[in-house]
N, C-alpha and C positions, 0 to 999 in steps of 0.2 A: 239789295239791289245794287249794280254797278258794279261788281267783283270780275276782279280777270279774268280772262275767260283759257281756255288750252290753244283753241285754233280758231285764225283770224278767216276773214273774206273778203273780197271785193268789194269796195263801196260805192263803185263808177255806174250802177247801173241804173236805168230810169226809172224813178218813183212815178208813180200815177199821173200825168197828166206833164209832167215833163218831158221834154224835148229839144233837141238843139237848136237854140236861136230864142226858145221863148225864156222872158222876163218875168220875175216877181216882186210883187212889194211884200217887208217883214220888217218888222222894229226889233232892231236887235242890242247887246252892248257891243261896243268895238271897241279895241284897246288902242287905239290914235295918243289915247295921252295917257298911256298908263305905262311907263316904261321898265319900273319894276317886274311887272306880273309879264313883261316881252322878254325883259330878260332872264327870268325864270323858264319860259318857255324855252329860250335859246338853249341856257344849260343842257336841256335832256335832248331835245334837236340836235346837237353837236355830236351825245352819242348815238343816236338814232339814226344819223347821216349815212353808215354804211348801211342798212338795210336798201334792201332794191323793191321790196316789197311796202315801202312805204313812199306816201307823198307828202312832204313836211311841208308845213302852210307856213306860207312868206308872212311875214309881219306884219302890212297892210292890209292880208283878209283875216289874222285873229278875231274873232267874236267867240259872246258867248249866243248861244241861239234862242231865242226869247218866243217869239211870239210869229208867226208866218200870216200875213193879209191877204193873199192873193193873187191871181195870174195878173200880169198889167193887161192882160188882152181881154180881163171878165171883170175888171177895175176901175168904174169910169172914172177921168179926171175931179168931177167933184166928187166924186167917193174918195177916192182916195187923198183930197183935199179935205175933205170934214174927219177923215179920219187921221189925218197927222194934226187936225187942230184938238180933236179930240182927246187924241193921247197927252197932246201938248198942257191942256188944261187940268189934267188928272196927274200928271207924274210933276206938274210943277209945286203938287200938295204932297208929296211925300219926300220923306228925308233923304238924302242920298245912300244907298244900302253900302252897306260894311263890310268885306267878306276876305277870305282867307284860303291861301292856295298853298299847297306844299308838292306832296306826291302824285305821281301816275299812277291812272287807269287804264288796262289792256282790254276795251271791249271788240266787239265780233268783227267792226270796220271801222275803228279809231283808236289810237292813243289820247287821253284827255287825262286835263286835272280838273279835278271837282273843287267847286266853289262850296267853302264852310262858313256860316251857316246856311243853311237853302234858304229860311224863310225871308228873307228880306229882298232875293230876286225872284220868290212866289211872288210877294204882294205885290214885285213891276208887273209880273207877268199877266196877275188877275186884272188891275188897271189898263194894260195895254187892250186883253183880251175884251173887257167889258166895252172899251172906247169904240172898238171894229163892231162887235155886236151892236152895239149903240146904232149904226151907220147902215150895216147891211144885213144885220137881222143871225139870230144865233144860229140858224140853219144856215149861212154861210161864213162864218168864224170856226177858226180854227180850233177847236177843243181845248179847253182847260182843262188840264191834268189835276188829277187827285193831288192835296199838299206831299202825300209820302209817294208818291210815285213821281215827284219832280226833283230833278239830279241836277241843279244848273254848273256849266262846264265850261272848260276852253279846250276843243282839241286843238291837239300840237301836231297833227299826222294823219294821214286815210290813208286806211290800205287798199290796195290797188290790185293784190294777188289773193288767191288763198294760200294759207301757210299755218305751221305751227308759231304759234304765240312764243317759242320759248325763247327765240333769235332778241325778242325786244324785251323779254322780260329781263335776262341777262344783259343787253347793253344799258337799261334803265339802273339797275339793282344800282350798281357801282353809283354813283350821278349822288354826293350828300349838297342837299340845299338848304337852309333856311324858309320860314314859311315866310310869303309874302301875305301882307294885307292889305286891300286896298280899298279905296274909297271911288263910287262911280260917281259921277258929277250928271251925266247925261246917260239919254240911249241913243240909236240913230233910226228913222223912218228911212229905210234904204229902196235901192232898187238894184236888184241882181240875178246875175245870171250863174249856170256851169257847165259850160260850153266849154270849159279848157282843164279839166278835170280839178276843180278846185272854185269854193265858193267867191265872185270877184262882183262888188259893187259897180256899178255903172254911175250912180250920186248916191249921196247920204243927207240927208237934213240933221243935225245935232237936234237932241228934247230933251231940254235939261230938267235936272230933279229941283226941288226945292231951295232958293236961295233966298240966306238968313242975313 
């Protein structure tokens, strides 16, 4: 799963229930204080820059994508209150996850680096996931993916056009980095929009992991 692919597509188009101007809540990581794994993204962004087929993510909306909670217009305030207290209570019992970033991935509408090992932003993902169900019931929570079927990521770029793959695999190849590892502290309860072709918070709540 996750292997590069030959030719990219468009990422800009509307998912189900999306639309310009509407809002959602999702608990995600953000990299606000992780300035290694930022500047590992820059690296391969710097060669990525000529491409006109790509839209490279400013530094302030990096995340990796966790967990999605819902439209804020089918979210009521105290829903979506018991569920940032929810998460808060569950992920303040787990250790902070550990993880490891080196190389790009070329999938169908991103460039991303995958996070090694998965399992330890499975188990945010199962606690965030369980906390929402907890609140609004499993037929309205976002599915929990299979453990092998969950890739957790930072993409560094959406592609905006259809094109062949080979334009970024070549400007990527040349790019030598060292891996980064890093340590997460928090996730964030956000609220966000993509109204300007690129994922941009509108607030963030920090929910931190375990403090020893």
């Amino acid at each position: 799963m996750f292997e590069d692919v030959s030719d990219v597509q468009n990422h800009w188009w509307w998912r189900p229930g999306w639309r310009e101007g509407r809002h959602i809540y999702a608990c995600h990581l953000i990299l606000n204080d992780q300035p290694q794994l930022r500047a590992l993204v820059a690296r391969y962004q710097e060669a990525l820059k000529p491409l006109s087929m790509l839209d490279l993510i400013p530094p302030q909306w990096l995340h990796i994508t966790t967990q999605g909670i819902g439209f804020v217009d089918e979210v009521s305030p105290d829903e979506a209150e018991a569920i940032r207290q929810g998460i808060a209570d569950r992920l303040k019992q787990i250790d902070p996850p550990i993880v490891t970033f080196q190389h790009p991935t070329i999938r169908p509408e991103a460039v991303l680096i995958k996070a090694h090992p998965a399992e330890p932003l499975y188990s945010i993902r199962q606690q965030i996931h369980h906390a929402v169900a907890d609140v609004v019931g499993s037929d309205r929570a976002e599915p929990l993916p299979r453990p092998e079927d969950y890739a957790p990521h930072v993409s560094i770029a959406y592609v905006n056009a259809d094109a062949p793959a080979e334009p970024i695999a070549t400007a990527i190849k040349g790019v030598e980095v060292e891996p980064v590892t890093v340590t997460f502290t928090k996730a964030d309860f956000l609220e966000f929009h993509r109204d300007h072709r690129m994922y941009e918070w509108m607030s963030d709540t920090p929910v931190p992991f375990m403090t020893r």
